[in-house]
C-alpha positions in Angstrom: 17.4 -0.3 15.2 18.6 -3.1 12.8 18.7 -2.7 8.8 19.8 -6.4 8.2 18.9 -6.9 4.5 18.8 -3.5 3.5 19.6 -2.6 -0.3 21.2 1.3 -1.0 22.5 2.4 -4.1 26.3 3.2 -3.1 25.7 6.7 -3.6 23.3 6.7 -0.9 25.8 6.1 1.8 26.1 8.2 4.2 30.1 7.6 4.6 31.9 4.3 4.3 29.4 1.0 5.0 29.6 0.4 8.4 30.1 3.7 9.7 26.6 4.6 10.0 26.2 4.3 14.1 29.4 6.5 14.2 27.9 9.0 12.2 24.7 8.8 13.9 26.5 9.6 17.6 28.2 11.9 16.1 24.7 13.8 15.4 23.6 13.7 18.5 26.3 15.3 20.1 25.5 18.3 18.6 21.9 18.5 20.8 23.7 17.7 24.5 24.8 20.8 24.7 20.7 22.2 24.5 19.4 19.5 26.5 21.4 19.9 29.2 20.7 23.6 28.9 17.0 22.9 29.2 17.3 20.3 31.8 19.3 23.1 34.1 16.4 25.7 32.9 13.6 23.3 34.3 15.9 21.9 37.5 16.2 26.2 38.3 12.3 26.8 37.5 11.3 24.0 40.0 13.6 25.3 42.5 12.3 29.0 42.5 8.9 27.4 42.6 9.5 25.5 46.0 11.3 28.1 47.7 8.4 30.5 47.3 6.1 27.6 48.3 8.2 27.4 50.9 8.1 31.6 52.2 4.2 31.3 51.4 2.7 28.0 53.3 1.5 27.8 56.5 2.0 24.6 58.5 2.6 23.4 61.9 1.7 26.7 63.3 3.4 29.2 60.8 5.0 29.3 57.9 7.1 26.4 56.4 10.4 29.2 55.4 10.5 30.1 58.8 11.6 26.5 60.0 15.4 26.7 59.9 15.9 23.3 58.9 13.6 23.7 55.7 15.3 26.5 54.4 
């Protein structure tokens, strides 16, 4: 995003002029930490999901978990 142009009092600045992508990075840092927490959450839920897809399907003439190469 680009403020070209922009007008702020000085006592709206968020830090020294210029600095304001370096703050905003700075922000964001703070939420990696959760996202990649929620991202492992979701990679673990869809695991647990396929492995017992896996122990309950039937295919080629039983079920899918018992196929060593599957599992």
């Amino acid at each position: 995003m680009a403020l070209d142009g922009v007008r702020l009092a000085a006592d709206w600045l968020l830090g020294a002029e210029g600095e304001g992508c370096r703050i905003a990075m700075n922000g964001l840092n703070g939420g990696s930490p959760g996202i990649a927490a929620c991202s492992l959450g979701g990679a673990r839920s869809a695991l647990d999901r396929s492995l017992v897809h896996l122990v309950d399907r039937e295919a080629f003439g039983g079920r899918l978990g018992s196929v060593r190469r599957i599992m």
